[in-house]
N, CA, C and O atoms as a GROMACS GRO file, in nm:
protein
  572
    1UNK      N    1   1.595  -2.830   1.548
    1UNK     CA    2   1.601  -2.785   1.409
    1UNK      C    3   1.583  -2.633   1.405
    1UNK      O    4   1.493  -2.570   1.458
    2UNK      N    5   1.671  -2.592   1.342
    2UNK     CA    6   1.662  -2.460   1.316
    2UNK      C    7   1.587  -2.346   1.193
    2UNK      O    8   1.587  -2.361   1.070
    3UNK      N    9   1.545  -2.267   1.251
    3UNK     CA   10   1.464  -2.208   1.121
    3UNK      C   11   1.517  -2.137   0.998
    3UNK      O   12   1.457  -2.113   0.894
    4UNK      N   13   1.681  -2.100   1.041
    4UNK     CA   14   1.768  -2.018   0.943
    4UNK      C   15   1.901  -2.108   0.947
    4UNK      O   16   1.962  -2.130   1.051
    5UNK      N   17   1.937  -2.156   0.820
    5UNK     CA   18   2.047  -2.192   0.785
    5UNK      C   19   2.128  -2.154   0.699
    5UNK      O   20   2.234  -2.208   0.670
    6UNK      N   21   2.086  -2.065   0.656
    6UNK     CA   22   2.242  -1.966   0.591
    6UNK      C   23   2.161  -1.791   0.604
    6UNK      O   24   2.069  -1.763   0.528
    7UNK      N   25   2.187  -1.741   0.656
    7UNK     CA   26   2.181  -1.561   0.645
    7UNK      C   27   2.310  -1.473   0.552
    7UNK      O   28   2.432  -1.485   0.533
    8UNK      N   29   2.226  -1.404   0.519
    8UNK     CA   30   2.321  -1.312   0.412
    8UNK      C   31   2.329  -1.188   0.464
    8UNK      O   32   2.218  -1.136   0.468
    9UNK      N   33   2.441  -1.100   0.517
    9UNK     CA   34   2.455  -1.019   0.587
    9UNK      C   35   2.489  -0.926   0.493
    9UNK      O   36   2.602  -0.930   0.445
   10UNK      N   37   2.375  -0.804   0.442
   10UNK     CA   38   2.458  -0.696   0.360
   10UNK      C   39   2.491  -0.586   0.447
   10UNK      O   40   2.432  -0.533   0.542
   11UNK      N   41   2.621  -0.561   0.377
   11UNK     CA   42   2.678  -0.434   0.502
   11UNK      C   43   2.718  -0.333   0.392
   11UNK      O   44   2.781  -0.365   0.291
   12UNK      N   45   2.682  -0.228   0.416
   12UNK     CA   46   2.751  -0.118   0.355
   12UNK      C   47   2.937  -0.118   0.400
   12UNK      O   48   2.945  -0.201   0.491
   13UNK      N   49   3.035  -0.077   0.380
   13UNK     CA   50   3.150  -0.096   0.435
   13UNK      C   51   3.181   0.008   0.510
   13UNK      O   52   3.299   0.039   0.494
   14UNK      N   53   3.095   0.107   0.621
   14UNK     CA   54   3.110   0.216   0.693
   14UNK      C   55   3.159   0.178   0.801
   14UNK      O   56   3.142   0.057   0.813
   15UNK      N   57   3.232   0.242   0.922
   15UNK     CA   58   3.260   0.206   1.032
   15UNK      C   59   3.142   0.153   1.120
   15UNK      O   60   3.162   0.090   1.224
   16UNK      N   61   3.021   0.180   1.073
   16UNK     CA   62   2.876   0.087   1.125
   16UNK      C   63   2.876   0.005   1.106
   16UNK      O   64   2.804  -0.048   1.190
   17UNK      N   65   2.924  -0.090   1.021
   17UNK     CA   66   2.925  -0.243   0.966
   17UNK      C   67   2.969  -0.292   1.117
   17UNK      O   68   2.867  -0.327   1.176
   18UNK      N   69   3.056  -0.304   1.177
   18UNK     CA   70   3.061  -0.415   1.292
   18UNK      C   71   2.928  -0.442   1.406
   18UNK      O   72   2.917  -0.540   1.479
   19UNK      N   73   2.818  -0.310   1.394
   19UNK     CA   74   2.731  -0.325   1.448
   19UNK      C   75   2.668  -0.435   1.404
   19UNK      O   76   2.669  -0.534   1.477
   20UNK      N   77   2.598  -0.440   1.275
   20UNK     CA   78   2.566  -0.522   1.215
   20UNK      C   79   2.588  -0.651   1.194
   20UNK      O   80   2.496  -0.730   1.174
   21UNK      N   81   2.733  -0.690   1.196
   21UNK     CA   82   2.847  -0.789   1.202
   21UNK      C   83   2.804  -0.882   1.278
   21UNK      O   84   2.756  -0.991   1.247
   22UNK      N   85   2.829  -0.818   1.422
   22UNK     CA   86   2.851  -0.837   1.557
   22UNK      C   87   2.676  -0.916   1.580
   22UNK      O   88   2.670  -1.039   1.593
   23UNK      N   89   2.609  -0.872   1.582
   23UNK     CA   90   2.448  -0.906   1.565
   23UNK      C   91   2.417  -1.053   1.482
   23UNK      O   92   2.370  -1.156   1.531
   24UNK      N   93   2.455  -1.032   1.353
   24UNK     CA   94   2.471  -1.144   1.273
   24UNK      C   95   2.551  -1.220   1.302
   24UNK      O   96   2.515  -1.319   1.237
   25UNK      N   97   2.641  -1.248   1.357
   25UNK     CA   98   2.760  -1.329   1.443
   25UNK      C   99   2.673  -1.424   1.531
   25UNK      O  100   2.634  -1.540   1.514
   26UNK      N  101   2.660  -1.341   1.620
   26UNK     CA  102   2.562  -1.413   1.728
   26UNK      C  103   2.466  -1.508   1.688
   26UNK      O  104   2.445  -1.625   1.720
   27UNK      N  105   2.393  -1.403   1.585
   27UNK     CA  106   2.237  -1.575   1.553
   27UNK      C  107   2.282  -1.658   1.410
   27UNK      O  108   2.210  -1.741   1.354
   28UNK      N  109   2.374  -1.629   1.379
   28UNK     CA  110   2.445  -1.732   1.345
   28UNK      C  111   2.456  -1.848   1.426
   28UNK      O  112   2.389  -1.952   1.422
   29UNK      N  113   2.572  -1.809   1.516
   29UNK     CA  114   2.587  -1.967   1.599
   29UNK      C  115   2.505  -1.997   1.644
   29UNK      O  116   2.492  -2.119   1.648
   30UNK      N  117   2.358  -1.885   1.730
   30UNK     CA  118   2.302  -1.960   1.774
   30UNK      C  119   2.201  -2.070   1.710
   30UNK      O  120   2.124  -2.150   1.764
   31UNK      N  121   2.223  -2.051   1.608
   31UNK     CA  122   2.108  -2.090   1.510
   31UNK      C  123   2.197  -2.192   1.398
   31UNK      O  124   2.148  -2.230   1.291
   32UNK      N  125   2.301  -2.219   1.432
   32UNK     CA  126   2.399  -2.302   1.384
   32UNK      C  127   2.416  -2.279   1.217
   32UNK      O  128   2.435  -2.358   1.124
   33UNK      N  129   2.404  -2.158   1.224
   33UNK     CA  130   2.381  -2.120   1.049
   33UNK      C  131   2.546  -2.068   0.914
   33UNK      O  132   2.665  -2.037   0.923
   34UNK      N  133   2.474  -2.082   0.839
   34UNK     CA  134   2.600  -2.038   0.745
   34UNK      C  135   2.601  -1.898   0.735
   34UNK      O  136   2.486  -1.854   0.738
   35UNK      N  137   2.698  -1.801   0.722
   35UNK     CA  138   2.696  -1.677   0.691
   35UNK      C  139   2.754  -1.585   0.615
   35UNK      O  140   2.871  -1.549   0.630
   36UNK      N  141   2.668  -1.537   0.521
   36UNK     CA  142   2.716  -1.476   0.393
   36UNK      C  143   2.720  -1.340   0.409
   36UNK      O  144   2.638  -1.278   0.475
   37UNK      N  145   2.813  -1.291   0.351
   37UNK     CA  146   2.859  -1.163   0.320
   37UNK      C  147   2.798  -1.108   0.196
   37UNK      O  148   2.823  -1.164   0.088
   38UNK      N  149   2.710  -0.991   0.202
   38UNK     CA  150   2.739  -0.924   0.042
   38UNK      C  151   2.766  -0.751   0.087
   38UNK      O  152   2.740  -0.697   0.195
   39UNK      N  153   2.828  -0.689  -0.043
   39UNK     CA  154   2.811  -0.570  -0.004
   39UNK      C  155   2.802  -0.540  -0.178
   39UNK      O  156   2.868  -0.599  -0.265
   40UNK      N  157   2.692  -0.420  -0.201
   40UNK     CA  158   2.650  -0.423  -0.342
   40UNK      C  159   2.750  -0.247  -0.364
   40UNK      O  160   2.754  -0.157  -0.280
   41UNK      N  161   2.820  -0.248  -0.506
   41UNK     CA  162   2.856  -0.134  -0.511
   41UNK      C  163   2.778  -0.106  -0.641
   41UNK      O  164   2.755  -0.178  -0.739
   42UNK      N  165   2.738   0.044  -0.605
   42UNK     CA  166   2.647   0.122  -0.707
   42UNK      C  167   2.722   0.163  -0.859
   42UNK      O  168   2.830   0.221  -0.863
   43UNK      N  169   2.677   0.139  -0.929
   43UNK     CA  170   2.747   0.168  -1.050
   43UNK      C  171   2.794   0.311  -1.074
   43UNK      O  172   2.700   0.389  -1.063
   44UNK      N  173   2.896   0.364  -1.101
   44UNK     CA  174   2.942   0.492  -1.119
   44UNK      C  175   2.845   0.563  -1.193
   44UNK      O  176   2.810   0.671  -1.146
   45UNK      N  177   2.805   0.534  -1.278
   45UNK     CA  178   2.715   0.648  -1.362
   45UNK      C  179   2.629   0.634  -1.312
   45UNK      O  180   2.569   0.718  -1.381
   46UNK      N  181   2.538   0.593  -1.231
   46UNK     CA  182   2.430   0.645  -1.150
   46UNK      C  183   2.456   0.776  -1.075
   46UNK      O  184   2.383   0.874  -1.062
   47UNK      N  185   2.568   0.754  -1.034
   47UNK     CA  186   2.597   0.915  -0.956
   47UNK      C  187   2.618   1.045  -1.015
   47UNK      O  188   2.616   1.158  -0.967
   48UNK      N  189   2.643   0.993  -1.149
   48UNK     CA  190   2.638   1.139  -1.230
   48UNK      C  191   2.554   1.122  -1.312
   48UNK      O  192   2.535   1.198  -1.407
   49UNK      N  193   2.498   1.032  -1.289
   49UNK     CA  194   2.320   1.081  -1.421
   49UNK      C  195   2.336   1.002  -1.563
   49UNK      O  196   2.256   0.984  -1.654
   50UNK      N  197   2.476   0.959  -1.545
   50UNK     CA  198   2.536   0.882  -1.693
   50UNK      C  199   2.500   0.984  -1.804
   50UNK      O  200   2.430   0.936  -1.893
   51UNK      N  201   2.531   1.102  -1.814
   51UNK     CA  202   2.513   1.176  -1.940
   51UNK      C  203   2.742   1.229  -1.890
   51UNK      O  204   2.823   1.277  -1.969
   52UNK      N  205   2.757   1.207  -1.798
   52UNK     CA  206   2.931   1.222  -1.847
   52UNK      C  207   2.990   1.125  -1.963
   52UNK      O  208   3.003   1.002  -1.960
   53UNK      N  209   3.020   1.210  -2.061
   53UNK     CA  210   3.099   1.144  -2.122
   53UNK      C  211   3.271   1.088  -2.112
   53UNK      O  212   3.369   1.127  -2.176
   54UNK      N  213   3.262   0.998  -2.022
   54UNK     CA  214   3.377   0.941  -1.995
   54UNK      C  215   3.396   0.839  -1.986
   54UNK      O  216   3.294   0.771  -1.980
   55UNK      N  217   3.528   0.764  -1.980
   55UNK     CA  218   3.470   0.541  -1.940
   55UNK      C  219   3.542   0.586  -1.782
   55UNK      O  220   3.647   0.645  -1.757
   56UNK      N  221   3.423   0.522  -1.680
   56UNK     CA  222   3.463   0.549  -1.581
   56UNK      C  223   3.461   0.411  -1.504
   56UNK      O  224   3.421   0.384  -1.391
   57UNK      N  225   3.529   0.315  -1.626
   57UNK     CA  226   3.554   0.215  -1.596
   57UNK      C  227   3.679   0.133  -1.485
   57UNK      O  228   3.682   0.018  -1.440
   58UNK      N  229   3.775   0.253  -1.469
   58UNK     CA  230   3.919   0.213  -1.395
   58UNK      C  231   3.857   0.276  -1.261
   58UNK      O  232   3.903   0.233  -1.155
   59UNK      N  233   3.726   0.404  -1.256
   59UNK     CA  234   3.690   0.453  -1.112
   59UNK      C  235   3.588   0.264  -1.060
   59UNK      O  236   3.616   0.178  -0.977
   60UNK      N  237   3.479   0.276  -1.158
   60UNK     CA  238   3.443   0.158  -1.142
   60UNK      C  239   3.558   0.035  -1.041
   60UNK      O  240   3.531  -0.011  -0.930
   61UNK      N  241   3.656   0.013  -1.107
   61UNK     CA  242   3.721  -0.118  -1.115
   61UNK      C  243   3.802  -0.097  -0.926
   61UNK      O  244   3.803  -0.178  -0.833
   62UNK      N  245   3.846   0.015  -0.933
   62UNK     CA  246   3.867   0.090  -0.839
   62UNK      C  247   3.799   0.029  -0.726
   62UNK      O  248   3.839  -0.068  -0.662
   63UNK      N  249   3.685   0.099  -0.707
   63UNK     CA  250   3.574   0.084  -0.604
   63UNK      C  251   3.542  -0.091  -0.586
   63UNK      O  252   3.505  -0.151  -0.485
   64UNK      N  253   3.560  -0.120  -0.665
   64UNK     CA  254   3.514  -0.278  -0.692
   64UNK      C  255   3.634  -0.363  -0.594
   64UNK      O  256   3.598  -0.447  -0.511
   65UNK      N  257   3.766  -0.332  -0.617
   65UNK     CA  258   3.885  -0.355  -0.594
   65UNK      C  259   3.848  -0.332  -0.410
   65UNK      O  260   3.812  -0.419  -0.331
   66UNK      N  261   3.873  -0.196  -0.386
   66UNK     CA  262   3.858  -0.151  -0.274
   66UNK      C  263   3.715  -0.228  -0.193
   66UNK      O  264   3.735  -0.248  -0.073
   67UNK      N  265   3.626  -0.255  -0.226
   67UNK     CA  266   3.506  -0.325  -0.179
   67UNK      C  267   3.565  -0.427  -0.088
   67UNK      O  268   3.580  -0.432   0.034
   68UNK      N  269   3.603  -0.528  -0.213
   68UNK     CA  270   3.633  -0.686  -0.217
   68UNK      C  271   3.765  -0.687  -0.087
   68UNK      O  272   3.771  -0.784  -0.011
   69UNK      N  273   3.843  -0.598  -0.077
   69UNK     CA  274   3.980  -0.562   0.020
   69UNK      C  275   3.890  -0.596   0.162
   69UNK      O  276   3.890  -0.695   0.234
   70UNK      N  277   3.796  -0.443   0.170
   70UNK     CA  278   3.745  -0.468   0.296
   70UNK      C  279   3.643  -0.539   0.352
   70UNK      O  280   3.592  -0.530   0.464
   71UNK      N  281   3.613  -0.624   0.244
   71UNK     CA  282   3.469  -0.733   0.264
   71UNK      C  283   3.581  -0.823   0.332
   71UNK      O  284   3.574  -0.864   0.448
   72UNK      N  285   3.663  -0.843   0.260
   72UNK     CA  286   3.772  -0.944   0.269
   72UNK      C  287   3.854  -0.944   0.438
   72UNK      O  288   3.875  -1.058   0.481
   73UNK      N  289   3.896  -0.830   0.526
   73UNK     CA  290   3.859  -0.798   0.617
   73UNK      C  291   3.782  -0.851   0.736
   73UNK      O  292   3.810  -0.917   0.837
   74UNK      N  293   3.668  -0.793   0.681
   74UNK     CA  294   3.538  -0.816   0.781
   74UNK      C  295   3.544  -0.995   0.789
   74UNK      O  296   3.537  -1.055   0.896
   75UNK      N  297   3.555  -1.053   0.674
   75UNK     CA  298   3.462  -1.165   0.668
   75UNK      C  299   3.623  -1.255   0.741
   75UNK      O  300   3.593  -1.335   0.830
   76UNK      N  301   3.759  -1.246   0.713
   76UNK     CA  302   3.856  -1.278   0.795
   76UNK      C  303   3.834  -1.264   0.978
   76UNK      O  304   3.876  -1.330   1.073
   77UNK      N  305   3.751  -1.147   0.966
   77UNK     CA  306   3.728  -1.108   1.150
   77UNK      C  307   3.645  -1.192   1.194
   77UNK      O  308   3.668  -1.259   1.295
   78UNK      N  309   3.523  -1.201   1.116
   78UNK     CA  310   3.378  -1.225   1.121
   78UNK      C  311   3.427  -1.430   1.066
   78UNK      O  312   3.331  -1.503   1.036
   79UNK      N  313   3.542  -1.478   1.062
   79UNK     CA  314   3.518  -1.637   1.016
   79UNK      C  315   3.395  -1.675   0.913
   79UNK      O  316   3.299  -1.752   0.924
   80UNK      N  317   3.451  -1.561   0.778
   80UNK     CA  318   3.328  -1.569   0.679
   80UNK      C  319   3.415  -1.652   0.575
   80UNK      O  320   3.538  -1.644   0.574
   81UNK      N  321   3.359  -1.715   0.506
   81UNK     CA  322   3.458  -1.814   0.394
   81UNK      C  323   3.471  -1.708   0.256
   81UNK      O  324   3.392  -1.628   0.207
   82UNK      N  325   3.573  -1.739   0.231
   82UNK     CA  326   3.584  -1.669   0.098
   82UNK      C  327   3.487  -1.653   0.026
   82UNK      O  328   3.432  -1.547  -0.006
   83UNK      N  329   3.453  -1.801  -0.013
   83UNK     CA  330   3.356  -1.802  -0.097
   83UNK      C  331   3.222  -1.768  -0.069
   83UNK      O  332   3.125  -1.791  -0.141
   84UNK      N  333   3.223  -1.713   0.034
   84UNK     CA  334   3.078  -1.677   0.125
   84UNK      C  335   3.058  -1.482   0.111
   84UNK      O  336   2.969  -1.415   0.161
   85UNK      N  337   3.140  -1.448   0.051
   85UNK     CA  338   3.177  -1.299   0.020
   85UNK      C  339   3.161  -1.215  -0.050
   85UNK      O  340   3.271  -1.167  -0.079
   86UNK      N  341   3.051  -1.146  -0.118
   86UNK     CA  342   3.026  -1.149  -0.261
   86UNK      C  343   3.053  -0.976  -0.249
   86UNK      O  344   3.036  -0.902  -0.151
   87UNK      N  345   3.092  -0.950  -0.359
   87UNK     CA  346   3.102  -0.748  -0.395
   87UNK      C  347   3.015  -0.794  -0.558
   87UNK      O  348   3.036  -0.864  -0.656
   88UNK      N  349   2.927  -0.717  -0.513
   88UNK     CA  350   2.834  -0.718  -0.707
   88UNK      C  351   2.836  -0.556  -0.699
   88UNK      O  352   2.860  -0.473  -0.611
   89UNK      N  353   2.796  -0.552  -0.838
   89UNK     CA  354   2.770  -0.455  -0.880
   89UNK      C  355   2.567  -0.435  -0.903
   89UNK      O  356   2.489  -0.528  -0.924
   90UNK      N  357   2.544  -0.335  -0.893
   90UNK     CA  358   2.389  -0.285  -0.952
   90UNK      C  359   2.326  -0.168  -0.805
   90UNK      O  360   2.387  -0.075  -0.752
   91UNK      N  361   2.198  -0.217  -0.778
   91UNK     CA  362   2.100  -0.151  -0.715
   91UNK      C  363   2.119  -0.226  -0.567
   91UNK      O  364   2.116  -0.348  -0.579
   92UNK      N  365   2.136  -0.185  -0.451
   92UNK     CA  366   2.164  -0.262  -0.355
   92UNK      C  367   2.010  -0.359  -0.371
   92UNK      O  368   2.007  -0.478  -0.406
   93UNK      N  369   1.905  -0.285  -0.340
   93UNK     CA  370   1.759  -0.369  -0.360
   93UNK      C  371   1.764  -0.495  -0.417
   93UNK      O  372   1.745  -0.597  -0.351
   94UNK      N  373   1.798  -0.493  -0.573
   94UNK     CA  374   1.768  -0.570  -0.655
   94UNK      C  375   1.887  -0.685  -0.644
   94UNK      O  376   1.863  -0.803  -0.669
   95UNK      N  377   2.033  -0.632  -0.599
   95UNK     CA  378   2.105  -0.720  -0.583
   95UNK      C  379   2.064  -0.809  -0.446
   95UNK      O  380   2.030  -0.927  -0.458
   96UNK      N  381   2.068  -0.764  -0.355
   96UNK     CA  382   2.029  -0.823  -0.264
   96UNK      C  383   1.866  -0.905  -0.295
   96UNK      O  384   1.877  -1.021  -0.253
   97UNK      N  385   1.768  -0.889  -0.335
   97UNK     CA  386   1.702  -1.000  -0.324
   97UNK      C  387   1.742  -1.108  -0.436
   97UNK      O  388   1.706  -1.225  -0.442
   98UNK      N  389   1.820  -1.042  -0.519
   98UNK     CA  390   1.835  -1.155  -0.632
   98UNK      C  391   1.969  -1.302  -0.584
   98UNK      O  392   1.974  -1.415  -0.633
   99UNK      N  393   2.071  -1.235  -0.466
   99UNK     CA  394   2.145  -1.357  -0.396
   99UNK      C  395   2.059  -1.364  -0.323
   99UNK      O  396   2.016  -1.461  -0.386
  100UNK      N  397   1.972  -1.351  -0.228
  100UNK     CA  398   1.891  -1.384  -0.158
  100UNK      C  399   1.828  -1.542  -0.212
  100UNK      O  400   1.848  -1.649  -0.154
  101UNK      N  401   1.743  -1.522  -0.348
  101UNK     CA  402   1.678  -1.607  -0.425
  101UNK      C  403   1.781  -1.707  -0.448
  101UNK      O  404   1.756  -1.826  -0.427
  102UNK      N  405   1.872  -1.677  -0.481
  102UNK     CA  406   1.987  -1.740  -0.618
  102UNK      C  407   2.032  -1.852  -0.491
  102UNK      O  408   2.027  -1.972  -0.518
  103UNK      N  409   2.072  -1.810  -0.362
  103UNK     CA  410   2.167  -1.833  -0.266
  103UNK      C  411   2.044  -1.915  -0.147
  103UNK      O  412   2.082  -2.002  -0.068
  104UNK      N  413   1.958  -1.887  -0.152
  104UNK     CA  414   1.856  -1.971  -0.092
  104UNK      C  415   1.845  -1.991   0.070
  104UNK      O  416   1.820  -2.071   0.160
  105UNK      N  417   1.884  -1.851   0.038
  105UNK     CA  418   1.885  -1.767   0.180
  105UNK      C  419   1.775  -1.773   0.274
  105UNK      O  420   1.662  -1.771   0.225
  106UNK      N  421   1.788  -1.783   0.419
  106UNK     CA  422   1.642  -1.806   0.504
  106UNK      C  423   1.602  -1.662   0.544
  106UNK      O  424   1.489  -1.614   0.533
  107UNK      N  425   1.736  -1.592   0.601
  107UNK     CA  426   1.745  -1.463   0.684
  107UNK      C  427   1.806  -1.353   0.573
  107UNK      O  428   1.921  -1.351   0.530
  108UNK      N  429   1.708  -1.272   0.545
  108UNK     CA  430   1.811  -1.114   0.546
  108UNK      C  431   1.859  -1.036   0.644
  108UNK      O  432   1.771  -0.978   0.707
  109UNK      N  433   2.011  -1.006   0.689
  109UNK     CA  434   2.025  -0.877   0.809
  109UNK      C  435   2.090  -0.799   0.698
  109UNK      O  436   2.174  -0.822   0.610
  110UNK      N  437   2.000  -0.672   0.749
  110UNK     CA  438   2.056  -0.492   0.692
  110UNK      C  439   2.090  -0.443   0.822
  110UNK      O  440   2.079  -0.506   0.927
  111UNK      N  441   2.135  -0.314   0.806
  111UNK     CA  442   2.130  -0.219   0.905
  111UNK      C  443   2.072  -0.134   0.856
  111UNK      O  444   2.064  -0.117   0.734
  112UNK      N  445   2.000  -0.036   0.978
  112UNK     CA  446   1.886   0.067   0.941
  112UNK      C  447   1.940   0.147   1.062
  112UNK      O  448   2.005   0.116   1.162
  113UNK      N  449   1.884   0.264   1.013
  113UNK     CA  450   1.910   0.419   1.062
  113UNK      C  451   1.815   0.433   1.115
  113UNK      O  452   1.806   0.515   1.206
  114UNK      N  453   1.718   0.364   1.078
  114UNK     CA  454   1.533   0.417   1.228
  114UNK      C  455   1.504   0.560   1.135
  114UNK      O  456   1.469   0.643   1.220
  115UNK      N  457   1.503   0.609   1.035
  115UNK     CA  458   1.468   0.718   1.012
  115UNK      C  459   1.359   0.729   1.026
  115UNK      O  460   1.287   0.629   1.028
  116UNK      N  461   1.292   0.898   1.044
  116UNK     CA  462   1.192   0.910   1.071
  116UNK      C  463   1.118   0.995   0.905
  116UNK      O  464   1.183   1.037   0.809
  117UNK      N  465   1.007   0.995   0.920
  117UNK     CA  466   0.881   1.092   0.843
  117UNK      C  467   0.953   1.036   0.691
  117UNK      O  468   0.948   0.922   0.646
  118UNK      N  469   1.036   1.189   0.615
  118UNK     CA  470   1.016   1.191   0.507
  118UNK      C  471   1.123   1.127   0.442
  118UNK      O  472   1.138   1.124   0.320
  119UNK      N  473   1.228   1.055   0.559
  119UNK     CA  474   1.346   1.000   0.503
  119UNK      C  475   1.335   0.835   0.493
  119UNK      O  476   1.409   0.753   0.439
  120UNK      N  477   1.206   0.818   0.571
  120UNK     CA  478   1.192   0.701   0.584
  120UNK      C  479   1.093   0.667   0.410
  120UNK      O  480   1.118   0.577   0.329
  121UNK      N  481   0.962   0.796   0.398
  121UNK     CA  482   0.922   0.770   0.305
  121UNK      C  483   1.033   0.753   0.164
  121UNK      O  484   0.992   0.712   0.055
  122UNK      N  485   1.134   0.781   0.183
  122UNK     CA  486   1.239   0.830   0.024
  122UNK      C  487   1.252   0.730   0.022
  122UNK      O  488   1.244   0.674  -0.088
  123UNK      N  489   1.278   0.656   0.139
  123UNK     CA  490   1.325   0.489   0.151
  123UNK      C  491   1.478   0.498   0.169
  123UNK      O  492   1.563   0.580   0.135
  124UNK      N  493   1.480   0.374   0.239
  124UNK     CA  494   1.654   0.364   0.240
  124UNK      C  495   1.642   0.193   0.218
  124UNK      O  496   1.537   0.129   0.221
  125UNK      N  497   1.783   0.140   0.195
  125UNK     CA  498   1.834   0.031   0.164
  125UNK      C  499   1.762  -0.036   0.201
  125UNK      O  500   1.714  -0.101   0.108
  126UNK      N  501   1.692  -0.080   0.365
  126UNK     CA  502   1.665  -0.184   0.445
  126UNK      C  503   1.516  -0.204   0.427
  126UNK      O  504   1.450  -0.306   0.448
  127UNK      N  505   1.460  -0.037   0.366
  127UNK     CA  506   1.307  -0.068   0.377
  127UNK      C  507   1.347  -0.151   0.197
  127UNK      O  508   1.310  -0.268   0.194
  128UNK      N  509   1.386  -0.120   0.118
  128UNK     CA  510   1.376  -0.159  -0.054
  128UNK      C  511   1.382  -0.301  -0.005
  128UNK      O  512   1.303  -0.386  -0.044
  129UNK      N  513   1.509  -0.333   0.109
  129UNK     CA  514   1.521  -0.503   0.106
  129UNK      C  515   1.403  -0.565   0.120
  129UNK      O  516   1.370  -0.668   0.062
  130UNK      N  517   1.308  -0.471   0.237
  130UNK     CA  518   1.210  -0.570   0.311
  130UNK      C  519   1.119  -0.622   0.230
  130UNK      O  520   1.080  -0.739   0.233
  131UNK      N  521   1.083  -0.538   0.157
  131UNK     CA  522   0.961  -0.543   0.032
  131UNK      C  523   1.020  -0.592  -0.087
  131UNK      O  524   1.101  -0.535  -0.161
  132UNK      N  525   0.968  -0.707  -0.097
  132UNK     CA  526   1.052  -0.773  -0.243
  132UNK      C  527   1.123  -0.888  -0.170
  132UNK      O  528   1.104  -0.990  -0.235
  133UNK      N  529   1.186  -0.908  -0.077
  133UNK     CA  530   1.245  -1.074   0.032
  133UNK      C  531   1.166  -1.155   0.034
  133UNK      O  532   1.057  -1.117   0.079
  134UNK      N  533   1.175  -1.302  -0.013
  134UNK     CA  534   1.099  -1.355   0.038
  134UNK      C  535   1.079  -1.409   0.135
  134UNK      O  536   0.973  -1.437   0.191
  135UNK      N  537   1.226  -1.435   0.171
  135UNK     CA  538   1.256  -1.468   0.364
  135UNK      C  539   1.274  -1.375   0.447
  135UNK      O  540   1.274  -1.260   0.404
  136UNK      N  541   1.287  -1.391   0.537
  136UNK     CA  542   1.280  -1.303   0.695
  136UNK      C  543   1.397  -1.211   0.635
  136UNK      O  544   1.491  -1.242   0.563
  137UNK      N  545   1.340  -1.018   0.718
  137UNK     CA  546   1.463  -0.978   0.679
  137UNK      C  547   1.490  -0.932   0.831
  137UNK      O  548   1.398  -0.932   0.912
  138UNK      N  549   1.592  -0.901   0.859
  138UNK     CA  550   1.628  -0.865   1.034
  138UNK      C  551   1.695  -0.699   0.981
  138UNK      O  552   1.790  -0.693   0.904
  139UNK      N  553   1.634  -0.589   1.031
  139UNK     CA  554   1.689  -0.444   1.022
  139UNK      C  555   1.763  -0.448   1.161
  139UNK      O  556   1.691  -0.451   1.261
  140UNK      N  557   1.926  -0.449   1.182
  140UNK     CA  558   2.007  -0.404   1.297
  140UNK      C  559   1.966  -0.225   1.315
  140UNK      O  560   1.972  -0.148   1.219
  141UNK      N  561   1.939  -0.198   1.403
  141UNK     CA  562   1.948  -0.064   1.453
  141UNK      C  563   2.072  -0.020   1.459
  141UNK      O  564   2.152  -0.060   1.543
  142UNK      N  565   2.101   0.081   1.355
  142UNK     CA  566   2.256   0.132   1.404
  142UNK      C  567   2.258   0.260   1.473
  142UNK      O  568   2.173   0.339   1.431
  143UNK      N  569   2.344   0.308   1.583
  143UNK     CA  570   2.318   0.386   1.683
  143UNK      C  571   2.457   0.456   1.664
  143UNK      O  572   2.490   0.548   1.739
   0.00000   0.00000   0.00000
């Protein structure tokens, strides 16, 4: 009996993602598990402070479009099911523990940068996941 039966693999969509992939691949089978895809895209007006007055709804739709292409990709390489594939929108943090919960997930894998001192304190993606998961989260070292 195994301790993880479905893992949710969030990947940013950088040429680092197969590190990550590749890792989650493995304890998958070994662990005879299901494996989910998410990749969270940040809402456009976060990046400009949302005081632009514009609908930056077609950049939005855009990015959303383009996500879902190369999730779509990975998860074809990676023998991920369609329906196992998710592109949301919000806070990577909050999205990710909320399929986590929703999806009844055993394993989180991120990838992490190992940062050190003050970049680690700013936080990045993998530390927000860890705190707040209620299941195991696995940080891939990306190199």
């Amino acid at each position: 009996m195994s301790a993880y039966k479905k893992m949710l693999v969030a990947i940013d969509l950088t040429e680092e993602a197969p590190q990550v992939l590749n890792k989650a691949k493995v304890l998958s089978e070994a662990h005879g598990a299901e494996l989910m895809l998410v990749h969270v895209v940040e809402p456009v007006g976060y990046a400009y402070g949302g005081d632009i007055p514009m609908d930056l709804t077609e950049l939005q739709d855009q990015l959303d479009k383009a996500a879902r292409e190369q999730l779509g990709t990975y998860g074809d390489q990676y023998g991920v099911a369609k329906n196992n594939q998710v592109v949301t929108v919000g806070r990577p943090e909050s999205e990710i523990h909320r399929l986590a919960k929703e999806q009844e997930v055993d394993l989180v894998i991120v990838g992490s940068h190992g940062r050190k001192g003050f970049q680690l304190l700013l936080g990045s993606t993998a530390n927000g996941v860890l705190h707040g998961t209620e299941c195991d989260v696995l940080a891939v070292r990306i190199h």
